[in-house]
C-alpha positions as CSV (number, residue, x, y, z in Angstrom):
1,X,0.0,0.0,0.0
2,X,3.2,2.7,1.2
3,X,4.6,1.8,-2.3
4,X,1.5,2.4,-4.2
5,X,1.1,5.9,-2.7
6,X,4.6,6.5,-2.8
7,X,4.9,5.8,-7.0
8,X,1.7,7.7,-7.3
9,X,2.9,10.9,-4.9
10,X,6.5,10.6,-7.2
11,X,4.1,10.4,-10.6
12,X,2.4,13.7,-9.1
13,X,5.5,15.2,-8.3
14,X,6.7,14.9,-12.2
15,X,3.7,16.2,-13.3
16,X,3.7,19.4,-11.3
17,X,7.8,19.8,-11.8
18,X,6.6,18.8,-15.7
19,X,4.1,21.9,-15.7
20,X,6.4,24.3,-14.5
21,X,9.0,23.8,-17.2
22,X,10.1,25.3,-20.1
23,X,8.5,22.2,-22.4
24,X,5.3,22.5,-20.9
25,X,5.3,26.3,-22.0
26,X,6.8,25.8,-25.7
27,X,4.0,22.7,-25.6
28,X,1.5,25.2,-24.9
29,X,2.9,27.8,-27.3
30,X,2.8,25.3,-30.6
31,X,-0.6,24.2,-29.7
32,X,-1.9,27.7,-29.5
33,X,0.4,29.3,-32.4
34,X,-0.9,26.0,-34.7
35,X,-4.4,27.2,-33.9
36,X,-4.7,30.0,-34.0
37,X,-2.8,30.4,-37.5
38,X,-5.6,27.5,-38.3
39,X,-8.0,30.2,-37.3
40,X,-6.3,32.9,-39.5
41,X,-6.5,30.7,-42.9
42,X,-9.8,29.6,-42.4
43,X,-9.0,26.4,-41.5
44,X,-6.7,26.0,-44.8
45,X,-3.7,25.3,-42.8
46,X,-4.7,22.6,-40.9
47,X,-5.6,20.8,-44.2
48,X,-3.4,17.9,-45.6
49,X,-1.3,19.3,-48.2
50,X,-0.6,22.5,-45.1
51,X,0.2,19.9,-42.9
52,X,2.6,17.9,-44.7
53,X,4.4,21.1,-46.1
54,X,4.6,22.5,-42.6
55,X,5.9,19.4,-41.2
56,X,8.6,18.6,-44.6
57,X,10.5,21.9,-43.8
58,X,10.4,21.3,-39.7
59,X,12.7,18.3,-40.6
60,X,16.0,20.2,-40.9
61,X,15.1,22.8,-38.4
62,X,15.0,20.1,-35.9
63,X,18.1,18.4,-36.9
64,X,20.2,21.6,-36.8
65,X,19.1,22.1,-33.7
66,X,20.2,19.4,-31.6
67,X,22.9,19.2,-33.8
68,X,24.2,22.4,-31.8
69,X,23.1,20.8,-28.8
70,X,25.1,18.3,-28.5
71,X,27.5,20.6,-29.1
72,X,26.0,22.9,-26.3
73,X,26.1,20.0,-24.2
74,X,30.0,20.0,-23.6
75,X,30.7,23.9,-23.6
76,X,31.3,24.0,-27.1
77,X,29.8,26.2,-29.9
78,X,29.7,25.1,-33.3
79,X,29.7,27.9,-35.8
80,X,29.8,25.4,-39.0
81,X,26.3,24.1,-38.7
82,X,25.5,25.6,-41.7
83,X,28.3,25.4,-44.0
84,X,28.7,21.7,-43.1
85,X,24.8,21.2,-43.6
86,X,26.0,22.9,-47.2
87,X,28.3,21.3,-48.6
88,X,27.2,18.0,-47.2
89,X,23.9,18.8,-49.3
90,X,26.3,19.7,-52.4
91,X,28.3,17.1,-52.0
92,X,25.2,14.2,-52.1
93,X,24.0,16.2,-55.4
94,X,27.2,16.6,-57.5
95,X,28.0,12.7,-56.4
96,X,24.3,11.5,-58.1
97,X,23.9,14.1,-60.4
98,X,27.2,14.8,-62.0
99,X,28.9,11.7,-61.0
100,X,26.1,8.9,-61.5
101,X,26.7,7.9,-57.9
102,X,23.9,5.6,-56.7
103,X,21.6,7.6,-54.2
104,X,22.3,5.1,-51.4
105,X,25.9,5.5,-52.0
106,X,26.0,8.9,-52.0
107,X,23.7,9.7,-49.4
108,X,26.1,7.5,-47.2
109,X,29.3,9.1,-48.3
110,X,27.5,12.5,-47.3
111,X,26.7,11.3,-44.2
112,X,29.9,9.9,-43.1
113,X,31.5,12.7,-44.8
114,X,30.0,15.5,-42.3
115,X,30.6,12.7,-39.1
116,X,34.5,12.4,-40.2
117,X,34.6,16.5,-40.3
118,X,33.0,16.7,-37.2
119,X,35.6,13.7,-35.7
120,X,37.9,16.0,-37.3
121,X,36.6,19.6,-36.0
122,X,37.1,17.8,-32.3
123,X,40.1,16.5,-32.8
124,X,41.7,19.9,-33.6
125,X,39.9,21.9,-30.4
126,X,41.5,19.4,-28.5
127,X,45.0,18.7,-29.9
128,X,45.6,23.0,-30.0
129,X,43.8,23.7,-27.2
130,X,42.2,26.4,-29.5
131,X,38.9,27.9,-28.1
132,X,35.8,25.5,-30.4
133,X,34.4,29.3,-31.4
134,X,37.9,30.1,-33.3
135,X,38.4,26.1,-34.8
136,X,34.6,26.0,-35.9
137,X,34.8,29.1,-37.5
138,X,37.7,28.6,-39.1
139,X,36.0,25.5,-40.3
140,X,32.8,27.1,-41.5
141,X,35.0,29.4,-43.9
142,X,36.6,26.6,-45.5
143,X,33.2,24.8,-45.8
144,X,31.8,27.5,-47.9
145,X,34.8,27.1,-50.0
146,X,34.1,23.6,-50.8
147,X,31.1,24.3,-51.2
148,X,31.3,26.7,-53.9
149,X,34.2,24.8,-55.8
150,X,31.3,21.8,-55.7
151,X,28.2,23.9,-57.3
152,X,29.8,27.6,-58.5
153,X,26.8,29.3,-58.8
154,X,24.4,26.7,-60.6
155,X,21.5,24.6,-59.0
156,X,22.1,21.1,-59.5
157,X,18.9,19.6,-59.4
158,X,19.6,16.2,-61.4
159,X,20.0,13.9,-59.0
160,X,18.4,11.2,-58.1
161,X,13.8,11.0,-57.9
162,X,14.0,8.2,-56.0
163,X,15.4,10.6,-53.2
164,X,13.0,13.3,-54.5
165,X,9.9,10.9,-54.0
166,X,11.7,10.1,-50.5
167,X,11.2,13.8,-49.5
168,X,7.8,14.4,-50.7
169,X,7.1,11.4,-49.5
170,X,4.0,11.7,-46.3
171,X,2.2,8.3,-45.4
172,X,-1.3,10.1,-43.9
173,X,0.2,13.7,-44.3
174,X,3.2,12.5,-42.4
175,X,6.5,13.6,-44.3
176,X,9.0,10.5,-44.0
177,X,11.7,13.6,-43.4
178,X,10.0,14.6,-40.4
179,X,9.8,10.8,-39.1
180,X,13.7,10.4,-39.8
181,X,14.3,14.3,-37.8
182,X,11.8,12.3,-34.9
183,X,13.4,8.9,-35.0
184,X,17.1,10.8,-34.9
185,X,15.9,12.5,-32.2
186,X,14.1,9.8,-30.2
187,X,17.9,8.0,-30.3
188,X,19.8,10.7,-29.5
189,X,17.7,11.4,-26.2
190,X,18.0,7.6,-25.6
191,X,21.5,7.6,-25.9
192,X,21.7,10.8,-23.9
193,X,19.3,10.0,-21.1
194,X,20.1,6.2,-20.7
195,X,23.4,5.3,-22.2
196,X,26.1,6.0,-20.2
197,X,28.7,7.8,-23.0
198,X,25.9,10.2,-22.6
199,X,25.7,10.5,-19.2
200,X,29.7,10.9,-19.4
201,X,29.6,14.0,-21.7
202,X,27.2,15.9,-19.2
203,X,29.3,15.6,-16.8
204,X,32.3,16.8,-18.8
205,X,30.0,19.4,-19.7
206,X,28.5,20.4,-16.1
207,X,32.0,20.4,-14.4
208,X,34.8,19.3,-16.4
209,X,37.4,19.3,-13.2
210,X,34.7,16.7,-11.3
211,X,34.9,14.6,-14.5
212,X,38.7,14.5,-14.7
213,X,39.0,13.3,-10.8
214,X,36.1,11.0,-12.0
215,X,38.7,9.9,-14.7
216,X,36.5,10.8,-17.6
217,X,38.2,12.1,-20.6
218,X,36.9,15.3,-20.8
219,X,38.8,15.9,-24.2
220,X,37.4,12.2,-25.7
221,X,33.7,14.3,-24.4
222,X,34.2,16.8,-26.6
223,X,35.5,15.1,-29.7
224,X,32.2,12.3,-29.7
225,X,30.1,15.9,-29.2
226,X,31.2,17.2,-32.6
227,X,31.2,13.8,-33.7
228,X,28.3,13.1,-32.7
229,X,27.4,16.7,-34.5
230,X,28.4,16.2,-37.6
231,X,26.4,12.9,-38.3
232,X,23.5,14.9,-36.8
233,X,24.2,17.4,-39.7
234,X,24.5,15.0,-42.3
235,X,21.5,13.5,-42.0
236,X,19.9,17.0,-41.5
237,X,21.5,17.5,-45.2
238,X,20.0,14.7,-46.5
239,X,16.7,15.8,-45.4
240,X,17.2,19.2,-47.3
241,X,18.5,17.6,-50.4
242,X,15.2,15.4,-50.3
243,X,13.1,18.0,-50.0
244,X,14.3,20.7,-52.1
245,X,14.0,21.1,-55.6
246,X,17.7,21.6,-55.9
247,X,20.8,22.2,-54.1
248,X,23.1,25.1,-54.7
249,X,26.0,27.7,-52.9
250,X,22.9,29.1,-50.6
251,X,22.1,25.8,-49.1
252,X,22.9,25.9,-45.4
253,X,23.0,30.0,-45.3
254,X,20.3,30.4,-43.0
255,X,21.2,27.6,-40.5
256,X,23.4,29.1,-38.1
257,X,20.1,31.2,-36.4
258,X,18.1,28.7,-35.9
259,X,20.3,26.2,-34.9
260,X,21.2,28.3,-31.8
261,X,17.7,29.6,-31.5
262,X,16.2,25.8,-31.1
263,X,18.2,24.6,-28.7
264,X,18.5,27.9,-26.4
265,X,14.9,28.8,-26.1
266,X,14.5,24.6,-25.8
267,X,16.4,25.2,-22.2
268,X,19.8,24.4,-23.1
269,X,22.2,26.3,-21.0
270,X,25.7,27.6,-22.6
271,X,27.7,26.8,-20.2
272,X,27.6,23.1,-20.6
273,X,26.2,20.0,-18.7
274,X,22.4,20.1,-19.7
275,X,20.6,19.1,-23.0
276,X,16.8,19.5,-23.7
277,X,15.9,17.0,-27.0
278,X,12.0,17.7,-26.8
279,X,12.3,21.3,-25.9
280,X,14.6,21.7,-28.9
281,X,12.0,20.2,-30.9
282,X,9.5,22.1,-29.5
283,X,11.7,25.3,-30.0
284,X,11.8,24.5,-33.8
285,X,8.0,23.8,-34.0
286,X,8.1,27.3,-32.9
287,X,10.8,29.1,-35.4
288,X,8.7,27.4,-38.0
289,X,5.4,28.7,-36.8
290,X,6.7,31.9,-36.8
291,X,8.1,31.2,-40.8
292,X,4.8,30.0,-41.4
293,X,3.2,33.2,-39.8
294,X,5.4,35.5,-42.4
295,X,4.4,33.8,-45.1
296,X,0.5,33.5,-44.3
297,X,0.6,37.5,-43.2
298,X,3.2,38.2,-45.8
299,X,5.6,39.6,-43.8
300,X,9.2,41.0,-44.2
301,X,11.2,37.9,-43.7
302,X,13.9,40.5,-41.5
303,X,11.3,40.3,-39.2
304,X,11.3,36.7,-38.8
305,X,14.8,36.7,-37.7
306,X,14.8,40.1,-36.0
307,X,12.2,38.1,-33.4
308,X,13.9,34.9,-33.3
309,X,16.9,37.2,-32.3
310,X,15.1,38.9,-30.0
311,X,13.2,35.8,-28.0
312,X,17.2,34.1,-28.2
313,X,19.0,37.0,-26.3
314,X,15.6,37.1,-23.8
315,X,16.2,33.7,-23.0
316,X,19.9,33.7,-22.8
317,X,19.5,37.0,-20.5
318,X,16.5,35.4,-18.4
319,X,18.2,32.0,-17.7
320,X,21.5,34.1,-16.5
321,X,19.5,36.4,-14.6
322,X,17.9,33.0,-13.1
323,X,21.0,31.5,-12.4
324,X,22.5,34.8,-10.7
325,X,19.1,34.5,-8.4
326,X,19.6,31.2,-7.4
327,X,23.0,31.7,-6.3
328,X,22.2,34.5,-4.2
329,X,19.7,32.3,-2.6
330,X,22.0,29.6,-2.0
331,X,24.6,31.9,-0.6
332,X,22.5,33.4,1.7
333,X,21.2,30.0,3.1
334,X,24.9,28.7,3.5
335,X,26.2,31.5,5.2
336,X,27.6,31.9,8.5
337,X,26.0,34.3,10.7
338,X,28.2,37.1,11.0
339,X,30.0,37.3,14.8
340,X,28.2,40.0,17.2
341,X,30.3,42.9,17.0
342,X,32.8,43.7,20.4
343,X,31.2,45.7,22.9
344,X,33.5,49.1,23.2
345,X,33.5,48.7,27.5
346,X,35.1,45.5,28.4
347,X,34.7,44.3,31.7
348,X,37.6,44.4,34.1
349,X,39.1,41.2,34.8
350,X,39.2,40.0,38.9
351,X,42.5,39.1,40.0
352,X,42.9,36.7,42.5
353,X,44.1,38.6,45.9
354,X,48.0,38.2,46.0
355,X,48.2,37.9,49.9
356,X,46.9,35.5,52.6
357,X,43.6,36.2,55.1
358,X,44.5,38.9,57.2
């Protein structure tokens, strides 16, 4: 009977800590953003061919995202989402188009391509000791150089229909994209949550001197994080190259945003340690909402960004000013009471009498 109440008062006790967080609100958010935009159309947007177009272009979105939170996870920033996310695209459609690679091949050799550049982004952060902001970015640049010695300035759009039929592919309005972008993250979480490499690179992340006395590598943590990274690209590559009607130079351009956006306003903190796979989801749901939005409103698409810039910093500021709060608190609850200050008239000492009775 104790244990039945005490699973059931636990079970309550996730619920409320469930309601409180920042899923529960973005939860909330996409159900009332998805309806009410519902409202705005007339009810055209919740109709099949809205749905699987909204859901198609949430695949990558959602990809990109926890691609920089794995990332996140350790510490480290990744500034070559996009150009990675590029030239992997490129680099699947020049193999099938101008090549006559097989699509299965060259969707694999894209795919391992942006793992082993990710294997190879962490091993140079760790082997020079060079902040992951300066290697990444020095990464990026060379990415978009590749990329544009692949394509120069022409779409290449040949490539295989099988993998064009993959992306317009949606089994009752359900995009297969969006069902790889779910599965992917469905194993990351698992391997995050329950495996215990995962468990080891949030705690490389959360306090990396803890983790060394531990005797886990932090510098092995942060070179499966952009490994891990990079595969999480590549497939989010493959995703755009199914989907879009073509890939070209600007593929990837407009990833770096969002991929910090997602995982940030997910819950993600920057300084390492904590990761947030269905708030990140939940976080892209959003970004694209608010795409969708423009486009149903027609909007100035610098507005789009201007507010997902905006709600980024907010967060970023909030969750510090949060932190800074809770610290206080704990200091103050921890503290030593302060000593009661001297009084300014001491009282004489007695001294024994020096002589005997008189």
């Amino acid at each position: 009977m104790n244990t039945i109440r005490e699973r059931g008062e636990r079970g309550a006790a996730i619920l409320r800590r469930f309601s409180r967080s920042t899923t529960m609100t973005l939860l909330c958010v996409v159900l009332a953003g998805y309806l009410a935009l519902g409202l705005a159309s007339s009810g055209s947007f919740l109709e099949g061919p809205s749905v699987r177009t909204f859901l198609r272009y949430l695949a990558t979105p959602v990809l990109i995202g926890l691609a920089q939170m794995v990332a996140l996870c350790v510490g480290q920033l990744n500034l070559a989402v996009g150009a990675l996310g590029g030239f992997t695209a490129c680099l699947m459609g020049v193999l099938m188009a101008d090549q006559g690679v097989p699509a299965v091949v060259a969707v694999a050799a894209g795919v391992l391509a942006a793992t082993a550049i990710g294997l190879v982004t962490g091993l140079c952060i760790v082997a020079t000791k060079i902040n992951g902001f300066i290697v990444t970015l020095g990464t990026m640049t060379i990415l978009q150089g590749a990329q544009y010695w692949l394509v120069g300035t022409r779409t290449v759009d040949g490539y295989s229909a099988g993998l064009k039929d993959l992306g317009r592919a949606a089994p009752l309005n359900v995009p297969l994209v969006f069902v790889t972008a779910l599965a992917a993250a469905a194993l990351l979480a698992a391997f995050l949550y329950r495996g215990t490499a995962g468990r080891r690179l949030l705690a490389a992340g959360g306090n990396p001197l803890a983790a060394r006395l531990s005797g886990i590598s932090t510098d092995r943590q942060i070179v499966l994080a952009h490994t891990l990274s990079g595969l999480l690209i590549g497939v989010a590559a493959l995703t755009a190259t199914a989907s879009l009607p073509g890939v070209n130079r600007s593929v990837g351009g407009d990833w770096l945003l969002p991929s910090f956006a997602a995982p940030i306003i997910g819950g993600v903190a920057l300084t390492g340690g904590s990761v947030a796979v269905l708030g990140t989801v939940l976080a892209a749901f959003v970004m694209r909402l608010i795409d969708a939005a423009r486009a149903q409103f027609s909007l100035d698409p610098s507005w789009v960004n201007f507010l997902i810039g905006v709600v980024v910093l907010g967060t970023v500021v909030g969750g510090r000013i949060h932190q800074t709060q809770l610290a206080k608190r704990g200091g103050s609850r921890g503290r030593v009471p302060p000593a009661p200050p001297p009084s300014e008239a001491r009282p004489t000492a007695v001294l024994p009498h020096p002589g005997g009775s008189g």
